[in-house]
N, C-alpha and C positions, 0 to 999 in steps of 0.2 A: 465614883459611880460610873459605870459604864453605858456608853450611848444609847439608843435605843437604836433599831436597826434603821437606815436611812432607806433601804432600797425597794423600801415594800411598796411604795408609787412613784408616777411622775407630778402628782401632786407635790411632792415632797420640792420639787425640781419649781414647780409652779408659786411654791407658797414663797422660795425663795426667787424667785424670778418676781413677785411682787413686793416682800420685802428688802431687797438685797441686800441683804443683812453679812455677805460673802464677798469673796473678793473676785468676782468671775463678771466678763462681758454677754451679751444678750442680746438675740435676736428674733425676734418673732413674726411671722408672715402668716397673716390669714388671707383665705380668698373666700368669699362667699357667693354662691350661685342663687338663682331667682328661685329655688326650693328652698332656701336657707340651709343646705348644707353645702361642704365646701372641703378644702383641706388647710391646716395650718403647716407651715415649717418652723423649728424650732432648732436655734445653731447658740450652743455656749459656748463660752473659753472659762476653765477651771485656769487658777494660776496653779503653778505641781508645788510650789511651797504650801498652800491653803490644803493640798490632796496629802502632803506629806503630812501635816498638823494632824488632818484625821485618822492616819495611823498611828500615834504615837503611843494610844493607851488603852493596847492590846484588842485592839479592834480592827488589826489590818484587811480584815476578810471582808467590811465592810466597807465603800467609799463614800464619802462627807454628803454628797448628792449622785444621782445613777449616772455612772457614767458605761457602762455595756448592755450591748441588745439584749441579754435575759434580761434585763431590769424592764427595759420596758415593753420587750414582750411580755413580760406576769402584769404589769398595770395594765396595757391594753385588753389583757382579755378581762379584767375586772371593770371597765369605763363602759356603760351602756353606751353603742354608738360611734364608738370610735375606732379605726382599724389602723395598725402600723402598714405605710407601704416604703419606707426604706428607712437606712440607718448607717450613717457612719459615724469614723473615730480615727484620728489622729493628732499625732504628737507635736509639736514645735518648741523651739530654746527655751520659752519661757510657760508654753499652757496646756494644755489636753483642749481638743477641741471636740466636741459631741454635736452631729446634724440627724436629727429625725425630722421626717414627713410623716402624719395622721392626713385621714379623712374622718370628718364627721358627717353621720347623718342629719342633725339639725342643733339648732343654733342653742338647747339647753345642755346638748352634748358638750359643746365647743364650753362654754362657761363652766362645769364640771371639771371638764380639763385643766383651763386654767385655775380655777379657785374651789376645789370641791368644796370648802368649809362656807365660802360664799359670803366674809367676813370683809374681804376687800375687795369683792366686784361685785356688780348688778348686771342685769338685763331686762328691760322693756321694749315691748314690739314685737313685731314678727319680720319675716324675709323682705318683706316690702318697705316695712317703715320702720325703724330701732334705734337703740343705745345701747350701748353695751359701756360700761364705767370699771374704771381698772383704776385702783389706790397704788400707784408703786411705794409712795413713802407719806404713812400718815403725821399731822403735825407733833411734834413734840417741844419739851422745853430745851434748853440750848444747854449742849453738852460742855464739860469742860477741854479747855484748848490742848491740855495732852492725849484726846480722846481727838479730837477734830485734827490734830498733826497723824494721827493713823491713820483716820479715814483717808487721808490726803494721800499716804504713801502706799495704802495698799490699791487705790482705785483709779486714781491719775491718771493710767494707762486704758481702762475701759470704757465701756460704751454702753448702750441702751438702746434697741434701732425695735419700733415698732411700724407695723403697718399692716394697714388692708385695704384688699379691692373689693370692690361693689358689681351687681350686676349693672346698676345706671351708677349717679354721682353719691358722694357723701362727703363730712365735713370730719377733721379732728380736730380738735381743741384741747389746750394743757392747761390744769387749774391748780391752785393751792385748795388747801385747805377750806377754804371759806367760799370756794367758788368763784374767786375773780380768777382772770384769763390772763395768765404768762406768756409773755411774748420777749422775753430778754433776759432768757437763760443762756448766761454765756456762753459759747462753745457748743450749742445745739443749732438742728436745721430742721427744719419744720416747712412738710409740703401740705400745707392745713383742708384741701380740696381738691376732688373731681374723681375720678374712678377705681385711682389709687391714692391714699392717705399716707404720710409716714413720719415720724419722728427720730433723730438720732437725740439725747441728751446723754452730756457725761456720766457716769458713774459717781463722781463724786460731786455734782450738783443734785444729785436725789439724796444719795445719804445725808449730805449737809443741810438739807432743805429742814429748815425750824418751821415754816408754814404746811409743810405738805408739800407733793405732787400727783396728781392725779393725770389720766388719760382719758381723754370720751371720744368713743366714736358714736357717729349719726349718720344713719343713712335715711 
């Protein structure tokens, strides 16, 4: 069966940016102003083995996630609210690298973006007072150890860097599943308060994660 087409949004880019269900690293920068609108930056690295895989079965025309500016010039003029103001792409030994900047006009815009289906994120509040809750990886049961030696070899090298700034202060916190508060995921750094918020976590401690990971921001 042949794929269906990838490039028709940046949702497509977002659904994977919360599942990462891929072999690619991830960066996300929001800034939010006292209107509640703001701009986000969004910077991935595809690995070119995981881009080659997606041509393999005769769908070369199309890439696994959007990686050039018509792709996400045709999503932004379909996003209520959001405007493309720049776009790069380059190559290195081992990734394709993809950087856009959006601006949104307010903050149901910015959630759209990230999650149109709205399956793995919420928002409550407005510009002044909020949450915003982002699932990178829901719980699941514990896979088999030939499946978790993959995870290891394809993700190893990636990363997860979130964050945002506030007009005044605000708080991030990382949870499982269940809601208790992670604080000793190995190989992550976490600046959990004040005007900017951020998280780096492995790539391969969200896929491996059997409880979950979630991200909340609060301002």
């Amino acid at each position: 069966m042949k794929k269906t087409r990838l490039t028709i949004s940046l949702t497509v880019l977002c659904s994977l940016l919360l599942v990462f269900s891929s072999c690619l690293g991830v960066s996300v920068d929001i800034a939010l102003d006292q209107k509640g609108s703001g701009d986000v930056t969004v910077e991935y690295q595809i690995s070119k083995i995981l881009d080659a895989l997606g041509k393999l079965d005769g769908n070369e025309r199309w890439n696994t996630i959007p990686v050039g500016k018509a792709d996400f010039e045709r999503t932004i003029d379909r996003l209520p609210g959001m405007k493309l103001t720049s776009f790069s792409s380059k190559e290195d030994k081992n990734d394709l690298v993809i950087k856009a900047k959006m601006e949104f006009e307010d903050l149901n815009s910015l959630m759209f973006f990230l999650d149109a289906s709205g399956l793995r994120s919420s928002f409550s509040g407005n510009a002044h007072s909020g949450r915003i809750f982002l699932a990178l990886n829901e719980a699941r049961a514990k896979s088999n150890p030939a499946l978790e030696k993959l995870i290891t070899e394809i993700s190893e090298t990636y990363s997860v860097r979130l964050s945002m700034s506030f007009p005044n202060n605000g708080n991030l916190k990382i949870t499982n599943g269940m809601g208790r508060v992670l604080t000793d995921i190995q190989g992550s750094v976490i600046n959990p308060s004040g005007k900017k918020v951020s998280c780096s976590l492995p790539l391969y401690s969200i896929l491996s994660s059997a409880e979950g990971i979630n991200v909340e921001f609060q301002w």
